[in-house]
Structure formats: C-alpha cells, structure tokens
C-alpha positions as CSV (number, residue, x, y, z in Angstrom):
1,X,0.0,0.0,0.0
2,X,1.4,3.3,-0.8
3,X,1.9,6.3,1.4
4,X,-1.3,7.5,3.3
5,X,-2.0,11.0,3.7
6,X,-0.7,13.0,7.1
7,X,-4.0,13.7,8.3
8,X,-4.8,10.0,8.2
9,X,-1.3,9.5,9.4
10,X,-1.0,11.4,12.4
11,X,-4.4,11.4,13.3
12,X,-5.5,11.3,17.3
13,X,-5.5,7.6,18.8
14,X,-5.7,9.0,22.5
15,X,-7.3,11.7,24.4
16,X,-3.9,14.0,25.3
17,X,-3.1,13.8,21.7
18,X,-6.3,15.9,20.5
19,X,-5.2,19.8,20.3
20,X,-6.9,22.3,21.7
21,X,-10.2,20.3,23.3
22,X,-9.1,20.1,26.4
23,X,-12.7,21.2,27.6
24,X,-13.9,18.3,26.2
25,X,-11.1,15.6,26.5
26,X,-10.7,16.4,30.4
27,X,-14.8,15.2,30.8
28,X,-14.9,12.2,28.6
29,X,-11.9,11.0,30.7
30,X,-13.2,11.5,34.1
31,X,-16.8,10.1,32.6
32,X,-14.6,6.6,31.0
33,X,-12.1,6.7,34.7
34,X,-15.8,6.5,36.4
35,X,-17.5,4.1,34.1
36,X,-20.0,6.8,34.0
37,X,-20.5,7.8,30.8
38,X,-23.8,9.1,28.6
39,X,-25.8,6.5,26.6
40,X,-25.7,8.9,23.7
41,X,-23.0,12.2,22.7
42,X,-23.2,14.7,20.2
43,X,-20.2,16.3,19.2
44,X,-21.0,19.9,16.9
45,X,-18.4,22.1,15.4
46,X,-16.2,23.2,12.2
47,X,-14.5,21.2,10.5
48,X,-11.1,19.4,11.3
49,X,-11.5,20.1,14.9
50,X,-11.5,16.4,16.2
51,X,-15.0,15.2,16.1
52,X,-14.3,12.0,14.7
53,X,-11.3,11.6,16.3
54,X,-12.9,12.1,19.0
55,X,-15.6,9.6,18.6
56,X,-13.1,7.3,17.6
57,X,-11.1,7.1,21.1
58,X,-14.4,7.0,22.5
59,X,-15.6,4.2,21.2
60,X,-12.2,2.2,22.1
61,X,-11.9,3.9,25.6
62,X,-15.0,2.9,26.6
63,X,-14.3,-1.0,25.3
64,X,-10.8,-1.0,26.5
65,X,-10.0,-3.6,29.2
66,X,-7.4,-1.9,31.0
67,X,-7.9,2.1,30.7
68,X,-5.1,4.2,32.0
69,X,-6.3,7.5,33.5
70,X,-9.1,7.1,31.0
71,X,-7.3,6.7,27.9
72,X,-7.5,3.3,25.7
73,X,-4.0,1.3,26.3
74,X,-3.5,0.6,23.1
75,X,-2.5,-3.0,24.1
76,X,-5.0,-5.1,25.5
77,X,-6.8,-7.4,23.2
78,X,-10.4,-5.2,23.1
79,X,-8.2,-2.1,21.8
80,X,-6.4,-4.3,19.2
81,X,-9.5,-5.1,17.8
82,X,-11.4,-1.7,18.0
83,X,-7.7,-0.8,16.2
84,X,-8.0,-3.4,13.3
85,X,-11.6,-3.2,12.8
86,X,-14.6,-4.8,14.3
87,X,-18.7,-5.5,13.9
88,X,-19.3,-3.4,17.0
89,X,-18.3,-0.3,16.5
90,X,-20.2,1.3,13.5
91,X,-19.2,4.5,11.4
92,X,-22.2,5.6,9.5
93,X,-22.0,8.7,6.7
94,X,-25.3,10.2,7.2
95,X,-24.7,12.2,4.0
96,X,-25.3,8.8,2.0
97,X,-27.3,7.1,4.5
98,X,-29.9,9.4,5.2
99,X,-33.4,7.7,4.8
100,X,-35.6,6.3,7.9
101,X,-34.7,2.7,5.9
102,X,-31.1,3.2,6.6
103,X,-32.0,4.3,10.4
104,X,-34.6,1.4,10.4
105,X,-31.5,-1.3,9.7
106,X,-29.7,0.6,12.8
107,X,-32.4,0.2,14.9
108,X,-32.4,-3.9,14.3
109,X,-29.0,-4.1,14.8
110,X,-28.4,-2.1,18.0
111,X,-30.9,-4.9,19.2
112,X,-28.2,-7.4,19.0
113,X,-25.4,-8.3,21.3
114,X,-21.4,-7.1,20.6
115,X,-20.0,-10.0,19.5
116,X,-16.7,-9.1,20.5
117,X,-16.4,-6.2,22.7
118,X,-18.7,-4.7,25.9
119,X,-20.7,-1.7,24.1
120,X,-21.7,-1.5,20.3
121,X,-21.1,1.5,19.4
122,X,-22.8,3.7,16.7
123,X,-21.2,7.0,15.3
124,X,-23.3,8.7,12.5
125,X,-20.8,11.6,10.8
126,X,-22.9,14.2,9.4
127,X,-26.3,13.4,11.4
128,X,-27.7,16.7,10.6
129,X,-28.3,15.3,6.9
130,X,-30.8,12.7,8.1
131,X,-34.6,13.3,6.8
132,X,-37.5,14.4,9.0
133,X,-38.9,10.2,9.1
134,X,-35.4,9.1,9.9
135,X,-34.8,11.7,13.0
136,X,-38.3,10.6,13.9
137,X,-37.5,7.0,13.7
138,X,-34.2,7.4,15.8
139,X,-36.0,9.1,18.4
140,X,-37.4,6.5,20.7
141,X,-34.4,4.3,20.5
142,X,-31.6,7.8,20.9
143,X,-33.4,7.8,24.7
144,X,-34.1,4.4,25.9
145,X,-31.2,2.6,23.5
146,X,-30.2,-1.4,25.0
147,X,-27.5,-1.0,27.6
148,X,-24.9,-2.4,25.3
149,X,-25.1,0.7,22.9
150,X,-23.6,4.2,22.8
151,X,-24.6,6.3,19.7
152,X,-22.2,9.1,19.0
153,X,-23.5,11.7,16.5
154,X,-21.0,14.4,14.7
155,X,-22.2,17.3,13.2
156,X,-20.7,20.4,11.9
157,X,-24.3,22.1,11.5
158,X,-26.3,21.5,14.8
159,X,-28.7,24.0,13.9
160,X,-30.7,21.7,11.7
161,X,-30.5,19.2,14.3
162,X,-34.3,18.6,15.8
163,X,-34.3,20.3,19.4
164,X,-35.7,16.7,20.5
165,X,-32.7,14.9,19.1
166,X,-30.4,17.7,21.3
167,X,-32.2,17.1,24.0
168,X,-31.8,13.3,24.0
169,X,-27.9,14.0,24.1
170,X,-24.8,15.1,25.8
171,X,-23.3,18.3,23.7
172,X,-19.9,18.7,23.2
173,X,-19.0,22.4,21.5
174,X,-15.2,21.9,19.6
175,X,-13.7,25.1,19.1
176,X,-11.9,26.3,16.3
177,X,-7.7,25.6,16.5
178,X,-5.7,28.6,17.2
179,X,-2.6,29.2,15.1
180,X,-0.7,28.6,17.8
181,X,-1.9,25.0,18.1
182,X,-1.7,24.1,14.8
183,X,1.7,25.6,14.7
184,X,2.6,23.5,17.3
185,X,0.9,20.8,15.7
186,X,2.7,20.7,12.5
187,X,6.4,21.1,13.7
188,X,6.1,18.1,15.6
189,X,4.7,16.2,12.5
190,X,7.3,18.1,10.5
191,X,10.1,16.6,12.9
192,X,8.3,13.7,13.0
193,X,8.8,12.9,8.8
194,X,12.2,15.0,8.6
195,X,11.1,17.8,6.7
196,X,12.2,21.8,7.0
197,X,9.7,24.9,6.3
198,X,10.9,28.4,7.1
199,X,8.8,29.7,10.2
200,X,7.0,32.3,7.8
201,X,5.8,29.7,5.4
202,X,4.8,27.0,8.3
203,X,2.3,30.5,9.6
204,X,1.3,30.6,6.3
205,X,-0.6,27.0,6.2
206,X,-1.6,27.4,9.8
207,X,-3.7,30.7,8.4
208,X,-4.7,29.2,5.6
209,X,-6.3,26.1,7.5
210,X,-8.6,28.1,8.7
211,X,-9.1,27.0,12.3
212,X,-9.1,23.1,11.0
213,X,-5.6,20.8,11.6
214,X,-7.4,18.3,8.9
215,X,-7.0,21.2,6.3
216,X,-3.2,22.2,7.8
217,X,-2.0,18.9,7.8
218,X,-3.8,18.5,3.8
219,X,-1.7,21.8,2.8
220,X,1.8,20.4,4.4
221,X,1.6,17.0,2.6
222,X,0.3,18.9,-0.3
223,X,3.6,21.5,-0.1
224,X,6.2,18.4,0.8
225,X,4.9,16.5,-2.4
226,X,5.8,20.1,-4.4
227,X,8.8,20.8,-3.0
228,X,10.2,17.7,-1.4
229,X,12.0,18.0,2.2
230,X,13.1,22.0,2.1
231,X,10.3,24.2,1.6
232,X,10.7,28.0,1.5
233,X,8.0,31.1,2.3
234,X,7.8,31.4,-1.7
235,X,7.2,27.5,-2.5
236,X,4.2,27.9,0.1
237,X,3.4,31.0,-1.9
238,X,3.2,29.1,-4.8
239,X,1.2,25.7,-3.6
240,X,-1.7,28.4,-2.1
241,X,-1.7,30.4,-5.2
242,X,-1.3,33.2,-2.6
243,X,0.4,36.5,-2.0
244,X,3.1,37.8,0.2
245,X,1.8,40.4,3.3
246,X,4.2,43.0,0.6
247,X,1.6,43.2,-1.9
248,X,-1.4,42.9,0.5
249,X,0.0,45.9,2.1
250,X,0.6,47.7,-1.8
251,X,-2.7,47.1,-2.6
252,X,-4.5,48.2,0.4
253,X,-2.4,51.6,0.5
254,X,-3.4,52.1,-2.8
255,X,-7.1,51.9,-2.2
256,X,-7.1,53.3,0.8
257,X,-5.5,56.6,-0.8
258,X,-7.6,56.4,-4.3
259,X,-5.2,55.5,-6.6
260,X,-7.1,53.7,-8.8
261,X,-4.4,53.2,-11.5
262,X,-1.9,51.7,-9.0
263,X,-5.1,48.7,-7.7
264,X,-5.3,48.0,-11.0
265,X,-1.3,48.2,-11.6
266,X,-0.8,45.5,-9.0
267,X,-4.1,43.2,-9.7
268,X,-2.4,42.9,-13.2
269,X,0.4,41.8,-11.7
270,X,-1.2,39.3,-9.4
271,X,-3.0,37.8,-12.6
272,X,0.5,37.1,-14.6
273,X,1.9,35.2,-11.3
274,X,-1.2,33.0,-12.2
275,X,-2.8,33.6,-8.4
276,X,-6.4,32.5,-7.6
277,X,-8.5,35.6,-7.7
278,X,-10.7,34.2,-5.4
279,X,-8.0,33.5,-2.9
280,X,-6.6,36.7,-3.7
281,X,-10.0,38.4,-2.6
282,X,-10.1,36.9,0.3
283,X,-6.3,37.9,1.6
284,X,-7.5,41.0,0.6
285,X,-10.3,41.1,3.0
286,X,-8.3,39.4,5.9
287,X,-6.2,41.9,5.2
288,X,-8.8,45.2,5.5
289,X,-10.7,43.1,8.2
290,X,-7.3,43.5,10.5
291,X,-6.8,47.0,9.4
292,X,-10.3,47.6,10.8
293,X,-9.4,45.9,14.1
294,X,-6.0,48.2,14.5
295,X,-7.8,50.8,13.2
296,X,-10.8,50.5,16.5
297,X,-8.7,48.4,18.8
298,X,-5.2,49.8,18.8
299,X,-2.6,46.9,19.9
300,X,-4.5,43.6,19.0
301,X,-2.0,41.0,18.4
302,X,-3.7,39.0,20.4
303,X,-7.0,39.2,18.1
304,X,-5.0,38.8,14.7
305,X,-2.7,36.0,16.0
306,X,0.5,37.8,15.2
307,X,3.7,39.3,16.1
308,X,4.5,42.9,17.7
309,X,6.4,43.6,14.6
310,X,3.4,42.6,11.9
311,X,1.1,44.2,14.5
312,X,3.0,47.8,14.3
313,X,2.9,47.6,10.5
314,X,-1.0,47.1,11.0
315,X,-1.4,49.8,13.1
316,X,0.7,52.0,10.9
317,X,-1.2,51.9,7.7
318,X,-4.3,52.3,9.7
319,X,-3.8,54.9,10.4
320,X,-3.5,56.7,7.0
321,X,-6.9,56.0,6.9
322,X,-10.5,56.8,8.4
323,X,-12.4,53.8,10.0
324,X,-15.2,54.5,7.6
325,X,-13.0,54.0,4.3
326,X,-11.6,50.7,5.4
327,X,-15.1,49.8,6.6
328,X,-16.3,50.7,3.2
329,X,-13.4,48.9,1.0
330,X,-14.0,46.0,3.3
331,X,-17.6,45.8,2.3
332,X,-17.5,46.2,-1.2
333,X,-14.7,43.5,-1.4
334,X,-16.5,41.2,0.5
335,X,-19.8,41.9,-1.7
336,X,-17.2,40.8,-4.8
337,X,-15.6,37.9,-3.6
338,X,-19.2,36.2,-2.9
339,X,-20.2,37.3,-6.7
340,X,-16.6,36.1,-8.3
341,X,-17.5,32.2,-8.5
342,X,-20.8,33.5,-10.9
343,X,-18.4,35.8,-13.6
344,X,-16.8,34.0,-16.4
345,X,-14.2,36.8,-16.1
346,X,-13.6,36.9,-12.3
347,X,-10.9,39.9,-13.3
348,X,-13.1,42.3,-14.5
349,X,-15.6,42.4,-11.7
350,X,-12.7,42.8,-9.3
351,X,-11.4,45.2,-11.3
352,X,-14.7,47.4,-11.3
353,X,-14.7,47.1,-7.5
354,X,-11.7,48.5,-6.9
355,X,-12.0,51.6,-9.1
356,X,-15.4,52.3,-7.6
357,X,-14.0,51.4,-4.2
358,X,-11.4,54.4,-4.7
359,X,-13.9,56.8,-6.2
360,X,-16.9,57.2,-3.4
361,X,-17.8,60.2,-5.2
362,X,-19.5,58.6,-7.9
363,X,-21.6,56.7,-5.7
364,X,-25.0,58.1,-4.0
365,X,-25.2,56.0,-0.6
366,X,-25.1,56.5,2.9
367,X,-21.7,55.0,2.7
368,X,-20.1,56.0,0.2
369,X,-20.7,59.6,1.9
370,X,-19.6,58.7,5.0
371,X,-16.3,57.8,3.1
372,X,-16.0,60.8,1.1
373,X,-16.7,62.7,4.4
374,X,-14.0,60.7,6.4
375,X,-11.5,61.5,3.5
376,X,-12.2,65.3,3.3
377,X,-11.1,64.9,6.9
378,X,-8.3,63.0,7.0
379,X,-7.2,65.6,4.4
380,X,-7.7,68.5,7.1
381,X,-10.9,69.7,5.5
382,X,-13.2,70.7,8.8
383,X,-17.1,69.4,7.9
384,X,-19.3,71.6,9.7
385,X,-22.6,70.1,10.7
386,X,-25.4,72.2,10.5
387,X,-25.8,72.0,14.3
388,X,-22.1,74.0,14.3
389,X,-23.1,76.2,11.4
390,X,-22.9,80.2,13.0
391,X,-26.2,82.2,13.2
392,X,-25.0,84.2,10.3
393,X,-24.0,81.8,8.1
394,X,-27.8,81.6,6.6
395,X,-30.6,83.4,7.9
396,X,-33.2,81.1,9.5
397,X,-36.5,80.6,7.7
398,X,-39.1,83.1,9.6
399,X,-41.5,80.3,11.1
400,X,-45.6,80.8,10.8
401,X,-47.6,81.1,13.8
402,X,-49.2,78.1,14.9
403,X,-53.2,78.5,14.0
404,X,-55.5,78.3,17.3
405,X,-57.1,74.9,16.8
406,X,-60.9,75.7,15.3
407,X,-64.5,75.1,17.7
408,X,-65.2,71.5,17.5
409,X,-68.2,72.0,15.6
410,X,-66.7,73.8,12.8
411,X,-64.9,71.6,10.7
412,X,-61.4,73.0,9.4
413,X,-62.3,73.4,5.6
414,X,-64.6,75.7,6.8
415,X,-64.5,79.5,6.9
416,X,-64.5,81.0,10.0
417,X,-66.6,84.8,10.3
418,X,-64.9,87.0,9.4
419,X,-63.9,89.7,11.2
420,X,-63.9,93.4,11.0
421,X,-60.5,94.6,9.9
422,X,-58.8,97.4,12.2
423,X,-57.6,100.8,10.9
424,X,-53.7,100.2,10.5
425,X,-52.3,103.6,12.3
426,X,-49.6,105.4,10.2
427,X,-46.2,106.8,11.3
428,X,-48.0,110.6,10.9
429,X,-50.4,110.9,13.6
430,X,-51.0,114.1,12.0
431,X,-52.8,112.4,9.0
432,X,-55.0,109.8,10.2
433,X,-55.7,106.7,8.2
434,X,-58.9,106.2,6.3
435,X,-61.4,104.0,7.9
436,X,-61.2,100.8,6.2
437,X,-64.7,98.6,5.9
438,X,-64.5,94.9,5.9
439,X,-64.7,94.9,2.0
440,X,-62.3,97.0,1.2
441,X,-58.8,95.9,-0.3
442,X,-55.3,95.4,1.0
443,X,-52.3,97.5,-0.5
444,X,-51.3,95.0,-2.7
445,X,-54.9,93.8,-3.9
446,X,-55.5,97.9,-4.7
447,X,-52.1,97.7,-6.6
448,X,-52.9,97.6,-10.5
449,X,-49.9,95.3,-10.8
450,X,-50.9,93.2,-8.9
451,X,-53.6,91.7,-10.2
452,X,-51.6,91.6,-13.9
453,X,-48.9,89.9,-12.5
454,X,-50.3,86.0,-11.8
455,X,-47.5,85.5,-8.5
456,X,-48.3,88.8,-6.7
457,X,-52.1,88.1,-7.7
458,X,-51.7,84.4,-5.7
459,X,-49.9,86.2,-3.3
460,X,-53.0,88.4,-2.7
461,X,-55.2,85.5,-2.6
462,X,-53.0,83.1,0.0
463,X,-53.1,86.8,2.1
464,X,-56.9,86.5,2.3
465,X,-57.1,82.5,3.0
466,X,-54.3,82.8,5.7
467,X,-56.3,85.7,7.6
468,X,-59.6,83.3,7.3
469,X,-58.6,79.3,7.1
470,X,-55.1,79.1,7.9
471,X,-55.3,74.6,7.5
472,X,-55.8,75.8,3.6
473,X,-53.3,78.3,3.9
474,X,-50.8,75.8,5.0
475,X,-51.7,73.7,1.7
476,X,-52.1,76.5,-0.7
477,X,-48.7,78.0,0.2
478,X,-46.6,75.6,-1.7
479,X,-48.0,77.0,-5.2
480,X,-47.2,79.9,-7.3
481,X,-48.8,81.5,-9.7
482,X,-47.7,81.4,-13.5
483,X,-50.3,82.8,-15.8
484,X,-53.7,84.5,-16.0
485,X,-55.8,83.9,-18.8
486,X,-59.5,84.2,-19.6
487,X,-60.4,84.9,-15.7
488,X,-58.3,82.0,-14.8
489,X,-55.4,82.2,-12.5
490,X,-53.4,78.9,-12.8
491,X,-51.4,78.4,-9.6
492,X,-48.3,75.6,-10.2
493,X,-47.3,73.0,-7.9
494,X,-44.0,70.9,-7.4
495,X,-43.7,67.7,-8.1
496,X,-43.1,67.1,-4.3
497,X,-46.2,69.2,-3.5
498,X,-48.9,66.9,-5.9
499,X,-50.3,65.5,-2.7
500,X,-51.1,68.9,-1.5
501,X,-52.6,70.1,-4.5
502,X,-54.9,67.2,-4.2
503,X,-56.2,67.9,-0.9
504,X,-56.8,71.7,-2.4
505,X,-58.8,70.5,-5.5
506,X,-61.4,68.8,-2.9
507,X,-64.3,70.6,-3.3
508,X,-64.4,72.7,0.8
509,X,-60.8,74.1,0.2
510,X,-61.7,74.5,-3.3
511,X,-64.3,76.7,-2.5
512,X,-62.7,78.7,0.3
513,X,-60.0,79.4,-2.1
514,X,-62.1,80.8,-4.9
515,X,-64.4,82.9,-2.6
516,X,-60.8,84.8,-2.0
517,X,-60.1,85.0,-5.1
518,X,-63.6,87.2,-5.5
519,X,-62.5,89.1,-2.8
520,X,-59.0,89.9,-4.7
521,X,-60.3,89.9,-8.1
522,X,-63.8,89.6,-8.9
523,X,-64.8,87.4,-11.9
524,X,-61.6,85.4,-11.5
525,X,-61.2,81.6,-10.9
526,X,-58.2,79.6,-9.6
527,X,-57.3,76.1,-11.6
528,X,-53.9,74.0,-10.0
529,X,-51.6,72.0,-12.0
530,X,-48.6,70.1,-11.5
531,X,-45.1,71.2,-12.4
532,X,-44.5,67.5,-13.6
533,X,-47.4,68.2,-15.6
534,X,-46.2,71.3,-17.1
535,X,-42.8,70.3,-17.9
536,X,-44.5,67.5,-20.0
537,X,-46.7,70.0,-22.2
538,X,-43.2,71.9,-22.6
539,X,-41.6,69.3,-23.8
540,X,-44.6,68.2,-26.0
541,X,-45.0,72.1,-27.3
542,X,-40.7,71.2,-28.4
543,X,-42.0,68.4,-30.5
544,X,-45.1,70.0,-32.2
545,X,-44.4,73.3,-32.2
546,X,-47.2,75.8,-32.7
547,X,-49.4,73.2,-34.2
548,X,-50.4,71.7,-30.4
549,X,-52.9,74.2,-28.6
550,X,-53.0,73.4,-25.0
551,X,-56.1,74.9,-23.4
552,X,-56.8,74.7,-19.3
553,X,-60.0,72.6,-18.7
C-alpha cells in the first residue's frame, strides 16, 4: 500500500493527543475513569476540529479492558481489535445514509449483542443530513437505547438538528484551533517525517487552515509532495496560489489613498503570477478586516494571531486612513468575492470594484458619503454640521404662527366669520388713516400690478385665506402662480407638493379658495396644476411646435 496521507497518518488515537479540546477531553476521561458515561453524545463544530477523532477514542476507551487514567492502552486485546476493525463499532455517513430505511437497519442491529467487545457503538458523521422520518425514527431508541449501545452523532451544523434529538444527548461544543496550536501541531509532525519549512511559510498554512488541523495537515503533505524536504515562504506561496503580506499591504495603501491606477497596476500583476483571484479576494479582506481591528482596537495581536512587529505595520497603515474608508473597501470586497464564483471573467468584476472602491464620489449612498466625508477629513478639510453652522451663516427661515385649533363644531375646511378689519395707524399721527370697511382691499390687492402679474395676484389670494382658514393656507402656500388667462389664474405646484394640491382640488378648500379669489379679483377663478405636468406640455410644445394648442380645462 502506498503512502497515506498525514492527516490520516498522524491522526488522534488517545485523548492528550487531541489539540486544543481540552474542555472536552478532560470530561470524557473522568466520565470513562468512572464508568460513567452518557448512553448517547453529540459532538457539533467546524471542521477538522476532532469530532471523529474524537468519537473514535471514545468508542475504544469505553471498550478498552485496561484504561489508564481514561485513555485506551492501546494493548489489550479489546483495543487491538477496535484498532483493526470490528462488527461493533459502527461509522455511518449520514450524507449517504440518510433515509428512515437506513436508520430502520440501525435500529435492528443495535438490538443485537457485541459480539466481540462490551458496548456496540454507533457513530453517525454528518447526522444533521438525516430526513425528518429518519430523526423521527431514531427518536425512541436515541433515549431508551439497549444497555450495550452508545450512539455518537457528529455534526458540523447543529442547527438543523431537531431540538428533540439535542435534548436526547450530551453536547460537546469543539472550538476552532488557534494558530498557535496548529503551529505547534505541524512542527512536531514536520520533525516527525524530517522535513524543514521556514517559520514564515509554516504561519502561512496554519492561516490558511482556517481553524481546521485536517485542512493544515492537507496543505503540508500537499507543499512536501511540491517541494520535497526543504520548503521555502515562496514554495508555500506558490502551492496556495497566494500572495506575500508585501503586496497585500501595496494594494491596500493604494485603495485606501484612491489611486485607482496603482489597484489595477498590481491586480495585473497578481494575474501574470497565475494567483487564484478568489483566494486573492479573500487575503485581501483578511487583510482590511485586520486594518479595521488596528484601526478601533489599537494593539491587538492578540486578536490577529501575530507578532509585535506585523502588529505595528497594521497599526501603521491604519492609520493613514478613516475607520469609515476601510469599513467601506471592506464591504464592497466582500460583496465581490461572494459574486466572483458567478463571472466568467472573475478579473473584470474585481477590477470594477476597486476603481469604484477608490472613487466614493461617484456613488449616491449613505456610505459612500460617509467615506468621502472621512477622506475630506483625513485631508484636514473641517465638515461643519449644520448644528455648528454660525447664526450668520444663513438666515433662519421666519416660522408661521401656529393657527388656534378651530371650535369643534366647525370643521377646518370651513370659513371662520370673518372679522372686522382694524384701521392700521400710520407713522404721521397728524394724517389719520382712512377708515377701512370689511370689503375694502389690501395694498397689494388695490395695486394695479398686482392683479396683472399671476404671483403677486396668488400672493394676494393666499393673504386672504391665511387671515380666514389658515389649514388651507398651510396647503395653498406651496403653489405659485404662472399665468392669467381668460379669468383663470393657474397656480403651479411641485412635483413634491402633488399631494397637496390634491387635498386643495377637494371641493371645501376649493371653495374657500375661490371665494378669496372674488375678494381679490372679482370674476376670476383659480385652476392648479402640477409642475410635472407642465414640464411634460413643454416638452410636448418642443415636439409639435405651434401646431399643439394646450387649453386649461
């Protein structure tokens, strides 16, 4: 038989030899010590962790003869077989096996006796692929199982896991491997075959794996079949179809200071070194994603699983930049790397995410403003809020008194009475003012201009429905007159004001508006139109020319 593969190599036979579990290890060797251990276990988390392993030296401990300290010996004749393969202890690939049949055949053969050892034992990989019937159909046997079995169910999802199959179990939560243990890890399997990485190229796989020693010990067989015994950073490089920290750090400077033409310089440059531009994208955001941790956090070595030295260069280039233009890079990378599997040309959506990433200013978002803001400042431009702005900056909008509510019993498109106007007193008290009656005219309604000119006739009018409804007043102010013809006065509205001019056209306001209007201007009527309305007849009056009439209905 040829050479098998590390992580099938090397993998855990004992307890103390699983890295980083100790949470779990330490119980499951106090439960085997006791000979008190769980009729059923579910073990949940990524993967590579040690799940199976796990499992695996479970199912012998528990068998073994002669435990020491809770561990399997490895010697007596129960753990010889467990080692070469036996009846009783059961490995089943839910992923294949998923139907209640497949559970059903379990079932009938947990009923049977071990043949050889104490316990049968049952470990379904993958459980959370088994269908609705078979969960149901595992169900009464997972809590009441015969005293000879011990089911052991792995799972890297347990969310799809029924909460009555949880409940049914013990839970054991494996964490994710810190680089440091897999580092650890991989030099002892490194000494172990006689092979040599430099230090920087060993922290490269461990990265790479991902928090899984399955996938770190996959990526060192896979680098001492490329480059035999003596691997360099570079041949690590090159198995990964990765880039050195140099050009992450060139790239990021250049978006970061929106120079377009220097992203797309060195993405060229990544594409003739034949690099993955999906593993490229996500160094890239690795990358930004520890900026953004320097850039909030400060010293945070500890976070990023690096040295003081790599951690000062961090902290360095963040801060050349805002937290909201990382943040913003970050997310429009991240939005491209999920979208680069569905491109035929991965190259040119990456491409058109970096030159929009280093021009915010053509975009019209919250965060793309946010970005352009944090830049302006970063470049010693002061933005001013309009809390800050000064008094004098921009004179402040005179505000309209707030109308006294109207009797209950008078609804608010109503008029009120009017009322008797007062005699305005002049400066002169030598010449006193004419007595006005309640009919008469204001100034600007006696003013001949006025009435010609359609604004400062509206004007006129929203003067005399402010004095007697001032609800309509506050609709009718948003128009302005533009033109008078045949005893019509045609009052415009914005497009933002239509719904305004639709509460005007109902037939109360309508009326309190045109009874003004007599008082202004006797004989005339008031029509409304919309602005979006008008710039369609202009543009219709381009196209036809004097041959379209358009008359006011």
């Amino acid at each position: 038989m040829g050479k098998r593969a590390l992580y099938r190599e090397y993998r855990p036979t004992t307890f103390s030899e699983v890295i980083g579990q100790d949470h779990i290890t330490t119980i499951l060797k106090n439960q085997v010590r006791e000979q008190n251990f769980s009729h059923a276990y579910l073990f949940c988390g990524s993967r590579g962790t040690g799940k199976t392993s796990s499992a695996k030296i479970l199912s012998r401990a528990v068998n073994c003869l002669h435990p020491k300290d809770g561990e399997p010996c490895k010697t007596c004749e129960a753990c010889r077989i467990a080692l070469e393969g036996t009846a009783d202890i059961i490995e089943i690939d839910a992923a294949s096996n998923n139907g209640v049949d497949n559970v059903r055949e379990l079932i009938d053969q947990a009923q049977f006796a071990p043949l050889q050892l104490k316990y049968r034992v049952f470990i379904i990989d993958e459980v959370h692929m088994l269908s609705t019937a078979a969960f149901n159909a595992l169900l009464k046997t997972l809590e009441e199982p015969p005293k000879h079995v011990l089911f052991i169910l792995a799972t890297t999802e347990p969310q799809k896991l029924p909460a009555t199959i949880i409940s049914r179990c013990q839970r054991f939560d494996f964490h994710r491997l810190t680089i440091a243990h897999i580092l650890a890890r991989l030099q002892t399997v490194l000494k172990s075959v006689g092979a040599e990485i430099e230090p920087d190229g060993l922290r490269l796989i461990a990265r790479a794996a991902d928090g899984g020693m399955r996938d770190a010990l996959s990526l060192l067989d896979q680098c001492l079949s490329f480059c035999g015994n003596k691997v360099s950073k570079q041949d690590v490089l090159d198995t990964l179809g990765s880039v050195g920290q140099e050009v992450l750090f060139s790239m990021s400077a250049a978006i970061l200071s929106n120079d377009a033409a220097k992203c797309l310089s060195i993405l060229n440059e990544v594409v003739r070194n034949g690099r993955d531009l999906t593993v490229f994208t996500g160094d890239l955001n690795a990358h930004l994603s520890a900026l953004l941790l320097a850039k909030t956090c400060g010293d945070c070595s500890d976070l990023l699983d690096i040295t003081d030295d790599q951690m000062d260069q961090y902290r360095k280039q963040a801060n050349t930049a805002s937290q909201e233009q990382i943040l913003y890079a970050l997310e429009k990378l991240v939005a491209a790397q999920s979208n680069l599997r569905y491109f035929t040309a991965p190259r040119i959506l990456l491409e058109s995410t970096l030159v929009r990433v280093c021009r915010p200013v053509d975009e019209h978002t919250v965060e793309a403003l946010e970005a352009r803001i944090a830049q302006l400042e970063q470049n010693g431009v002061r933005v001013v809020s309009k809390a800050e702005t000064p008094a004098f900056s921009s004179p402040e909008p005179e505000e309209l008194p707030i109308p006294e509510a109207p009797p209950e019993d008078l609804p608010p498109w109503e008029p009120e009475p009017e009322k008797p106007q007062r005699a305005v007193q002049t400066t002169n008290p030598k010449q006193p003012e004419p007595k006005q009656s309640p009919d008469s005219k204001t100034t600007a309604d006696s003013d001949p201009s006025a009435i010609n000119e359609p604004d400062r006739l509206w004007k006129a009018v929203l003067d005399r429905i402010k004095r007697k409804n001032p609800i309509v007043f506050m609709l009718a102010g948003a128009g302005k007159g533009v033109s008078i013809k045949n005893d019509l006065l045609t009052v415009e509205f914005p497009s933002n004001a239509e719904s305004k001019m639709t509460m005007l056209n109902a037939s109360m306001n309508l009326s309190i508006v045109n009874a003004c209007m007599n008082e202004v201007k006797e004989g005339m009527t008031v029509v409304f139109r919309s602005e979006q309305l008008n710039a369609g007849e202009q543009k219709l009056k381009s196209l036809f020319g004097d041959a379209l009439t358009i008359e006011d209905s």
